[in-house]
C-alpha positions as CSV (number, residue, x, y, z in Angstrom):
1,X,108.5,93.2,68.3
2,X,110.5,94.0,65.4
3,X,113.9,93.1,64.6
4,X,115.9,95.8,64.0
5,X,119.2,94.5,63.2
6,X,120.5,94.3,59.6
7,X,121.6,91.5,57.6
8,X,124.9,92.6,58.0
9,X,124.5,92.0,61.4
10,X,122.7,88.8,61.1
11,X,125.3,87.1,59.0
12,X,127.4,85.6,61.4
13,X,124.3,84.0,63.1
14,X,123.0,82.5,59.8
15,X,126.8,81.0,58.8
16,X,126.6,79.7,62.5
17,X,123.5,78.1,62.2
18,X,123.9,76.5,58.7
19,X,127.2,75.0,60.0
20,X,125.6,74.0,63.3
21,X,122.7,72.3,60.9
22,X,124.9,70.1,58.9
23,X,127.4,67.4,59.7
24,X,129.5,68.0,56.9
25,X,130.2,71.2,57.4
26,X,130.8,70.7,61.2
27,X,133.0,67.9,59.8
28,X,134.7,69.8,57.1
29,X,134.9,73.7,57.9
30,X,135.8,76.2,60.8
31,X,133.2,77.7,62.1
32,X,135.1,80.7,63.5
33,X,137.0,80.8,60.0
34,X,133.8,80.8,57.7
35,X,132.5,83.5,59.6
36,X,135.2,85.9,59.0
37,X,135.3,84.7,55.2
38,X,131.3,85.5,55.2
39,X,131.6,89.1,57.1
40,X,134.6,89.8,54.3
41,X,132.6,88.6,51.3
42,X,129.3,90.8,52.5
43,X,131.7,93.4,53.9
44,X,129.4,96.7,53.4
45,X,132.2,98.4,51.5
46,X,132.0,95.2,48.7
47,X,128.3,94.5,48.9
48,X,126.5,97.8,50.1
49,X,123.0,96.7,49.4
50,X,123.5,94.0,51.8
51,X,120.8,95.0,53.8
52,X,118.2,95.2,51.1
53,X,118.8,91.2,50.3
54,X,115.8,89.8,51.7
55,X,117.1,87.5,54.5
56,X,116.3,83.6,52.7
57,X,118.1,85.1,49.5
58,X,120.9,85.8,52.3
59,X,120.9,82.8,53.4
60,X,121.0,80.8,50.3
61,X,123.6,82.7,49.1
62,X,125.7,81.8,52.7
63,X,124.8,78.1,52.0
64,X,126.6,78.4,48.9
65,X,129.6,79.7,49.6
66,X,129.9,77.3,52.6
67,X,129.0,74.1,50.2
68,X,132.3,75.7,47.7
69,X,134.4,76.3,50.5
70,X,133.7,72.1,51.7
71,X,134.1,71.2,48.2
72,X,137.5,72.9,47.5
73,X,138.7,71.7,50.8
74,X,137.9,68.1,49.8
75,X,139.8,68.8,46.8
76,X,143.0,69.1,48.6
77,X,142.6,65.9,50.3
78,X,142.6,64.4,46.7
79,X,146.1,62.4,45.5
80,X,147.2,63.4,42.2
81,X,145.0,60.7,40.7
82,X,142.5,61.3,41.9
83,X,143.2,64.8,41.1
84,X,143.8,63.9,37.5
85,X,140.4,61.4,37.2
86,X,138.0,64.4,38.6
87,X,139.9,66.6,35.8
88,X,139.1,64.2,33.4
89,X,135.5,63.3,34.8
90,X,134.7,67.4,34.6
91,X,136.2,67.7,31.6
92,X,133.5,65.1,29.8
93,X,130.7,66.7,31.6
C-alpha cells in the first residue's frame, strides 16, 4: 500500500516523533508549540517544493531546527555571566 500523504502532511508526525525520541527535547521544548513553528517554517506558501524533499532530508532538516530552538532556549536560562563567557568562548572559536 502506498502512502499517499505529502510531507506537508507528514511533518507534524516527524516533529512529534523526534521530540517523543529524545529526552532533551521532551525536557526542553513544547511539543504542541514546535509543531506549529514546523507547519509555519514549511508552510507551502514559504517552502512550495516541500513535497519534493525526500522524507530523511525532511527530517534532518526538522532535527535541526528543534536542536536550535533547545539551544536558544538554554540560552535564556544563562546569567549575564555566563552570558558574557559563552560570548567570549564563541568569539575565540
Amino acid at each position: 500500500m502506498i502512502n499517499s500523504k505529502s510531507n506537508f502532511q507528514k511533518l507534524p508526525a516527524i516533529a512529534t516523533n523526534l521530540i517523543d525520541n529524545n529526552p532533551i527535547y521532551q525536557e526542553h521544548l513544547n511539543k504542541k508549540e514546535m509543531v506549529e513553528v514546523i507547519n509555519r517554517t514549511f508552510d507551502p506558501s514559504s517552502v512550495p517544493d516541500v513535497n519534493d524533499i525526500p522524507e530523511e532530508e525532511l527530517t534532518k532538516r526538522v532535527k535541526s531546527i528543534l536542536s536550535l530552538h533547545l539551544v536558544s532556549g538554554m540560552l535564556n536560562d544563562f546569567t549575564p555571566e555566563q552570558m558574557q563567557l559563552f560570548d567570549e568562548a564563541v568569539k575565540r572559536g
